[in-house]
Structures are given as structure tokens and as C-alpha cells.
C-alpha positions in Angstrom: -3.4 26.2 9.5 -6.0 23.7 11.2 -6.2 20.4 8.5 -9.4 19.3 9.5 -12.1 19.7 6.5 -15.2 20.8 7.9 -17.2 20.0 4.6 -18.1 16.9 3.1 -19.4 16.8 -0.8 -22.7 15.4 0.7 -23.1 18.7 2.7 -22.4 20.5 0.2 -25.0 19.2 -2.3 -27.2 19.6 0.7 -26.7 22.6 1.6 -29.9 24.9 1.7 -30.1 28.8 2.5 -32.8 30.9 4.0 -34.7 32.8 1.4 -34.5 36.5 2.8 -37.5 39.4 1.6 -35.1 40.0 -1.6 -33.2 36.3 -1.6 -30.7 34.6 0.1 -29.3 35.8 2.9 -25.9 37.1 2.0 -23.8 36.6 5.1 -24.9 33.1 5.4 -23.8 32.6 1.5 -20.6 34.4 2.4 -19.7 32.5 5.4 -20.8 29.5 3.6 -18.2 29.9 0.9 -15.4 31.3 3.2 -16.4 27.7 4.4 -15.0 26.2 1.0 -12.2 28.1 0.7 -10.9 27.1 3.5 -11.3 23.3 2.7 -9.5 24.0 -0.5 -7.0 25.2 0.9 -6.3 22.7 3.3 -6.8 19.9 0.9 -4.1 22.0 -1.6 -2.0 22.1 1.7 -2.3 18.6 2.5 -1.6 17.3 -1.1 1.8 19.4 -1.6 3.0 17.9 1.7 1.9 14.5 0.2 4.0 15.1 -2.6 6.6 16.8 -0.7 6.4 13.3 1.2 6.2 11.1 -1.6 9.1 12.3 -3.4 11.5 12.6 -0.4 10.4 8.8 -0.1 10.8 7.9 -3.6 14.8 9.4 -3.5 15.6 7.6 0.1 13.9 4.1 -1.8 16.1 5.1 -4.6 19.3 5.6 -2.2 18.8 2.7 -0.5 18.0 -0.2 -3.3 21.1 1.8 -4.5 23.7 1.0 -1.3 21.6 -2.6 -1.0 23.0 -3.4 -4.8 26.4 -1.9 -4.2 26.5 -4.3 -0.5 25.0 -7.4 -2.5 27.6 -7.0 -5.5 30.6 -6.3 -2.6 29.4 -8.6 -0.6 30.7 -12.1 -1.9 34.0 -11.3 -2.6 34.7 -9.8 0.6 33.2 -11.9 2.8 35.7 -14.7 0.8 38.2 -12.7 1.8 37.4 -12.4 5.4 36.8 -16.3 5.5 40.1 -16.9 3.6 41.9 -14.5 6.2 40.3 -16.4 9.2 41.2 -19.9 8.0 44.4 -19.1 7.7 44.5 -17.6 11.1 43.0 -21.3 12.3 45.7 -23.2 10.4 48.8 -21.2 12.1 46.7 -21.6 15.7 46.2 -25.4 14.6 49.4 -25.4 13.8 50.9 -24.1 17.4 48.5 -26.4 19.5 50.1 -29.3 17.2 53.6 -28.5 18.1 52.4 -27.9 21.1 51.1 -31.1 21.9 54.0 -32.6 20.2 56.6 -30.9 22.6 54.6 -31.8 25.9 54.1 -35.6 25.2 57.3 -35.9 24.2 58.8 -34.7 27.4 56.0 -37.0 29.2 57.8 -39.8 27.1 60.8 -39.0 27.9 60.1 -38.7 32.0 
């Protein structure tokens, strides 16, 4: 299915037949309106895949403000906790290098 509309509502309105002996000329109206059809179709098409689109957007927006609430409300208390766990990972470090230092000037002292 080709979704490119060949009519315009100006063309339409504009639209003017050859008058045959007994009227219009009846393959021109017929082609005319197969012209139509087709547009309505494709504009029927290309609306149910908007709204095909639109509502498969509308559930991923919903998802995702979803997991962004869940990550904001988690979010404080954990990253506490991986600061508290960190700090305390500096103290015992801080701690070492003191004893450390301690241990080597006191030899130096001492020599």
C-alpha cells in the first residue's frame, strides 16, 4: 500500500468532467472516484498506525515516569548507603597509612 494522497480537497472541489452526448463520461467519473477510495484508505491506514504509535508511546511514557519514580524514591537512601560504606572504607585505609607512618618514623627515630 503506496501512502502518498494523490488528492487534495482543493482538487477535488475543482474537479470538472467532460460532458459526453448523454452526460459525463463514465470511466472518467469511475476512475475519478477509484481516486478517492484510495485516499481514504490510506488516510484510514495512516491514522490506525498513528494510533497504533500513539498508544505504544503513551505505555513506554507510562513505563518509564514509572522506573524514573521508583529510581528517584530509591535513590537517596541507597546512595547514603553506598557513601556510608565508602567512608568507612577511607577511615580503615586512613587508619593503615596512620600506623603506617607511625611505625616508619619511629624506626627513623630510633636509627
Amino acid at each position: 500500500m503506496e501512502n502518498k494522497i494523490k488528492l487534495s480537497p482543493k482538487k477535488i472541489l475543482n474537479k470538472q468532467f467532460q460532458i459526453d452526448f448523454k452526460g459525463y463520461n463514465a470511466n472518467e467519473v469511475d476512475y475519478f472516484l477509484d481516486l478517492i477510495v484510495a485516499d481514504y484508505e490510506n488516510f484510514a491506514a495512516m491514522l490506525n498506525e498513528s494510533y497504533d504509535e500513539i498508544e505504544s508511546l503513551q505505555r513506554e511514557n507510562a513505563a518509564l515516569k514509572q522506573k524514573i519514580s521508583s529510581l528517584e524514591a530509591g535513590a537517596p537512601t541507597q546512595n547514603a548507603q553506598n557513601l556510608e560504606a565508602k567512608m568507612a572504607g577511607n577511615v580503615d585505609l586512613l587508619k593503615r597509612l596512620s600506623q603506617l607512618e607511625k611505625e616508619v618514623y619511629s624506626n627513623k627515630k630510633n636509627d
